[in-house]
N, C-alpha and C positions, 0 to 999 in steps of 0.2 A: 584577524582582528578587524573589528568593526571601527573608524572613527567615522566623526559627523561632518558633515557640511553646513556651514551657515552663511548665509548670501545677506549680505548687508545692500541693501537700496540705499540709493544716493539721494542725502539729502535735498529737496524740496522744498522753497518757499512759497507762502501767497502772496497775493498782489495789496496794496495799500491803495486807497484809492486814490486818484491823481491829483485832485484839488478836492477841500475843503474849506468854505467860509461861514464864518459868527460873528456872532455881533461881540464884543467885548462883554467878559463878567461870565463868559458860558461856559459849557465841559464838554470839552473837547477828548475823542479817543483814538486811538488805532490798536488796533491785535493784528497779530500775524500769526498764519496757520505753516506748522511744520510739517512733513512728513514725510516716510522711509521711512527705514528702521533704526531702532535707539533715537529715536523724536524726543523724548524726553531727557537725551542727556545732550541738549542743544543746548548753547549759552547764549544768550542777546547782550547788545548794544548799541541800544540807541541812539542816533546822534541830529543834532540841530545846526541846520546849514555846515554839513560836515566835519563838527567838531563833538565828542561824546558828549552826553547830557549824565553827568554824575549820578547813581544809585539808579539809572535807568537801564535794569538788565533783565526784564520779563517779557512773554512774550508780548507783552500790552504796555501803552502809554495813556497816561491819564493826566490831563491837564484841569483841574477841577475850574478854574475860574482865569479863562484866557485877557490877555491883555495886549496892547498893541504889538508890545516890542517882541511876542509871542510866535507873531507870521513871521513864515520862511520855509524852507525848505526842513523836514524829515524824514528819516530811512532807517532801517535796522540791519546792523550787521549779524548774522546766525552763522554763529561756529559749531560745530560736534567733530571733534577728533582733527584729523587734518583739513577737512570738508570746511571750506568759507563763502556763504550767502549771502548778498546785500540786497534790500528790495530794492525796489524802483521808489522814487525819489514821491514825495504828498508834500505838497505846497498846502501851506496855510495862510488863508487870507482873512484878516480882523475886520470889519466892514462897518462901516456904521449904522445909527438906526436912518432908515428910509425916510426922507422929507421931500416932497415936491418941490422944486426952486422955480420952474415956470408952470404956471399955471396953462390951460385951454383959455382962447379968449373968449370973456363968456356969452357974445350977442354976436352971430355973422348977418349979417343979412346977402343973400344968393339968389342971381336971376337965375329960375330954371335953364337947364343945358351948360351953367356957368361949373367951374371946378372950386373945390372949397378944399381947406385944411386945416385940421386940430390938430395941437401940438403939446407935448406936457415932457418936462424936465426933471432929473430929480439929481439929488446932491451925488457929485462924481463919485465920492468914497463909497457911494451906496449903490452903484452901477451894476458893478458885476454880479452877475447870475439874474440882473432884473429880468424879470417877463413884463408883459405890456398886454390887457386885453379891455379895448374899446367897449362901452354900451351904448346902447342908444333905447333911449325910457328909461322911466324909474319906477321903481316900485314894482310892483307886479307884470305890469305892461316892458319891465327892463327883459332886450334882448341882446346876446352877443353880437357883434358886428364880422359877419365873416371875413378875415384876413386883416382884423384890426388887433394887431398882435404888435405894435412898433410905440416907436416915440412920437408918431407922427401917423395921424389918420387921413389919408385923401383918396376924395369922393372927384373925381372926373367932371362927371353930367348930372349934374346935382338935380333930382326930378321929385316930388309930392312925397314919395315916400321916405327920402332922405334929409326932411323937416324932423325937428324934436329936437331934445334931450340928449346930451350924451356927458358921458362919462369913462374917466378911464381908470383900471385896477391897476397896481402897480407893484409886482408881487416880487421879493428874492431872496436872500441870507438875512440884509438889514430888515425885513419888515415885511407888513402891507400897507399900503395908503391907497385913498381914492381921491380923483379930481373934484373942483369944484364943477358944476353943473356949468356948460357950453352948450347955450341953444343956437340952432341953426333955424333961420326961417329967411322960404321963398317969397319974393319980395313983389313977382306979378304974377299971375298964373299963363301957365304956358299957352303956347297960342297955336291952334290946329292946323299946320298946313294941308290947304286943298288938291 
């Protein structure tokens, strides 16, 4: 007599991503990938800040149109047979839309060799995930400023070429905004030691 052997693999979850942020009014999702064997006879449930979220039992969550009281913690539990999953935890953060609150000041005036600084603010709710990338010119002649990636641009030894124009991008979940124009101009021309 022949019987069979069937080797059942041990359920397997994917990973949710760890944070998430939107602006309010968005759609928001996560899926979670199963697999082994009988993958398909997995049950979910989902839960928000570890309490179940009602009729949330597939492998995906769909938040069509997020709202504040929205952010927090979510994870899914995956059962098949005795076999019990939880992912790892995906923070949702609701963020507002991006507004600059301090502007660059818009006129420095800098003796060559002297150190200078631009500075730009933006609303705290809209902070996180912002990026930061300085310019300096506008229009066509606009260049990136290397390692002007902060809240805050400073120039050491302020010398001929670090006159103009600047500007900064301010990019994250809530938005993008740009600065209002901050000219820098050197105020005597430098003086050649012999």
């Amino acid at each position: 007599g022949g019987g069979s052997l069937v080797v059942i693999e041990p359920l397997e979850i994917g990973t949710l991503a760890a944070e998430v942020a939107v602006l309010p009014r968005t759609r928001v999702g996560w899926r979670v990938a199963t697999a082994g064997s009988l993958g398909s006879s997995a049950r979910y449930q989902w839960r928000f800040n570890g309490e179940n979220i009602r009729g949330a039992t597939g492998a995906s969550l769909m938040l069509p149109s997020v709202q504040v009281n929205h952010a927090g913690l979510y994870d899914v539990v995956v059962r098949r047979g005795s076999e019990v999953r939880t992912s790892n935890v995906s923070r949702l953060r609701v963020v507002a839309p991006m507004r600059i609150v301090e502007q660059p000041q818009p006129l420095q005036s800098v003796d060559p060799g002297q150190e200078f600084t631009l500075r730009v603010s933006v609303n705290e709710e809209a902070r996180f995930g912002a990026s930061y990338q300085w310019i300096k010119g506008l229009g066509r002649s606009a260049r990136v400023v290397a390692g002007g990636t902060g809240e805050v641009l400073q120039v050491r030894q302020a010398s001929g070429g670090d006159a103009g124009q600047y500007t900064v991008v301010v990019s994250g979940p809530g938005g993008r905004v740009v600065s209002r124009v901050a000219e820098v101009v050197l105020t005597k021309p430098a003086r050649i030691e012999r």
